[in-house]
C-alpha positions in Angstrom: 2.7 21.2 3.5 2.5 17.5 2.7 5.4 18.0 0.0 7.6 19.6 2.5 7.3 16.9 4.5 7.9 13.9 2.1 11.3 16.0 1.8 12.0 16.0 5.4 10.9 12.4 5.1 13.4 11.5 2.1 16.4 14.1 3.2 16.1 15.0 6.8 15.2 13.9 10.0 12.0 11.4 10.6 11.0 12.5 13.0 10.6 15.9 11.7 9.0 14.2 8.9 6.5 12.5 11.1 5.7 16.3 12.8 4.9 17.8 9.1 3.1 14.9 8.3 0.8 15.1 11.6 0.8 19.1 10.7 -0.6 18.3 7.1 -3.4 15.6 8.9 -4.1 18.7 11.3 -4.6 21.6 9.1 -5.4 20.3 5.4 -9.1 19.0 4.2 -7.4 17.8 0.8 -9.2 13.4 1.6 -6.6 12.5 -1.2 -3.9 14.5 0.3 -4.6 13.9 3.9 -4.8 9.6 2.7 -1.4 9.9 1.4 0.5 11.9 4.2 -1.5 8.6 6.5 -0.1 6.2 4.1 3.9 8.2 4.5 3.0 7.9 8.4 1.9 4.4 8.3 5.0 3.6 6.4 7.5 5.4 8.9 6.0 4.1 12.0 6.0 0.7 10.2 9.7 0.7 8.7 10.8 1.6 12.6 9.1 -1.1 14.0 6.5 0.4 15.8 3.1 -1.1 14.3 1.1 -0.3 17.0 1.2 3.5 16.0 0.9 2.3 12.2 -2.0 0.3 12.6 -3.8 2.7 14.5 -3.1 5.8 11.6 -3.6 3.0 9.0 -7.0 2.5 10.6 -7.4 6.5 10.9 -6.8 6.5 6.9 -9.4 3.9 6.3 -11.7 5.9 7.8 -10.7 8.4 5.1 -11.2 6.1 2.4 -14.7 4.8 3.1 -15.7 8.6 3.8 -14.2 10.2 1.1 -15.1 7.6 -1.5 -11.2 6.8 -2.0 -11.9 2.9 -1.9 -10.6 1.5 -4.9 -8.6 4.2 -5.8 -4.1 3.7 -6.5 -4.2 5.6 -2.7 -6.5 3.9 -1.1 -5.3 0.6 -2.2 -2.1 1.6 -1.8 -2.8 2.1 2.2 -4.9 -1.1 2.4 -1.7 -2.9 1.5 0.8 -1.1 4.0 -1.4 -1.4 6.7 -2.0 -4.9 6.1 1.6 -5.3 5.9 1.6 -2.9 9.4 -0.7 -5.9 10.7 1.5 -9.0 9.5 4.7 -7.2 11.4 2.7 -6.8 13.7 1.7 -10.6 14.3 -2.2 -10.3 13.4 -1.4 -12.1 10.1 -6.0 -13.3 9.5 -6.4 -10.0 9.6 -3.4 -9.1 7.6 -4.6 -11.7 5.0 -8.5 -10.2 4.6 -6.6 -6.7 4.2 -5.3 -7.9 1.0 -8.2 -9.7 -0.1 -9.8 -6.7 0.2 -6.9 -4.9 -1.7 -6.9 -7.8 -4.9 -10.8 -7.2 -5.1 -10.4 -3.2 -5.4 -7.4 -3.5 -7.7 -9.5 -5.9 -10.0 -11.9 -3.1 -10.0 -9.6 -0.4 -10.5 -8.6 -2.6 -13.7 -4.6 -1.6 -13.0 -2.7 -5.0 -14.0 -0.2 -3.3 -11.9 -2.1 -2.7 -8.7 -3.3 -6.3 -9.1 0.0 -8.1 -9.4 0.8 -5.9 -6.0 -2.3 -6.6 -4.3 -1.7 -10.5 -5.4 2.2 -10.4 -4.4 1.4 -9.2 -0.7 -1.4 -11.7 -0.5 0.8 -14.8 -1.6 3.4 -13.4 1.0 0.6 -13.2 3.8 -1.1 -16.6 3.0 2.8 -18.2 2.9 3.2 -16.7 6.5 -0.1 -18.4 7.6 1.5 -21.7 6.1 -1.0 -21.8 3.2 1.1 -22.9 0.3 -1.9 -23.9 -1.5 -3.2 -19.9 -1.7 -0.2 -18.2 -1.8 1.8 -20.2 -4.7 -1.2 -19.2 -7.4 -1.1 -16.1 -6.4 2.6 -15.4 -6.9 2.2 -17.2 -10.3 -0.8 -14.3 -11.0 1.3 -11.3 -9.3 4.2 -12.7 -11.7 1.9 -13.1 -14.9 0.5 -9.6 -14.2 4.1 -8.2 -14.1 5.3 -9.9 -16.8 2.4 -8.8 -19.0 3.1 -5.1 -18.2 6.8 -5.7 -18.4 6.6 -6.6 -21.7 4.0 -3.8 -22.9 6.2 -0.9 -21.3 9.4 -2.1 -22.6 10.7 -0.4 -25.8 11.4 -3.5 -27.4 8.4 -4.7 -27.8 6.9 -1.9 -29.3 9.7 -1.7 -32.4 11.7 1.0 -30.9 14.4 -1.4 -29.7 16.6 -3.7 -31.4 
């Protein structure tokens, strides 16, 4: 099951992670379920360098997305950025930088100030990489805005419970 294996993933071996994962993709029909164990795959092929393999699952899970209607949703924003991240590791850093336009236009949708500030953090990251300082410094300044907005409304202080 796709909990099992983000145990495995978190305690145990990866790579017996990576075989529960491909057992969820396999045998479950869940589209949210079967976008995150893509997303945990992504990630692990990814985080050990090897973003051939993530690309291509990321691009798997994208098919999932624009089938299933997941577009615009935490997950399927969520994957747009670590596959665009799989992309920049991987030295394809235009399309890299499109991912995450496409990931700060769904989060605006989505309306998460959270999601946003991510979306906007990875893209000033990608357009930095492409040597655009123009780009990326406005958009750290909105990833930072966005952060500090939600900072300060989630913090017990400054809603008269602190000090």
């Amino acid at each position: 099951s796709y909990l099992h294996a983000l145990a495995l993933e978190g305690t145990g071996p990866v790579d017996r992670a990576v075989l529960a994962l491909e057992d969820v993709l396999a045998h479950d029909d869940d589209p949210t379920r079967l976008l995150r164990a893509c997303m945990v795959l992504c990630r692990i092929h990814r985080d050990a360098g090897d973003y051939a393999r993530a690309v291509e699952i990321g691009d798997r899970a994208a098919t999932l997305v624009d089938q299933g209607a997941l577009r615009g949703t935490p997950e399927g924003l969520q994957l747009v950025l670590t596959v665009a991240s799989a992309y920049h590791e991987r030295g394809d850093v235009d399309h890299a930088a499109r991912l995450c336009l496409r990931a700060v236009d769904d989060a605006d949708e989505l309306g998460s100030p959270r999601a946003l500030a991510s979306a906007y953090w990875n893209s000033s990251i990608i357009e930095m990489e492409r040597g655009h300082v123009e780009e990326a410094l406005p958009m750290a300044r909105k990833a930072i805005a966005l952060l500090e907005k939600a900072v300060t409304f989630w913090h017990p202080s400054q809603r008269g419970h602190g000090h």
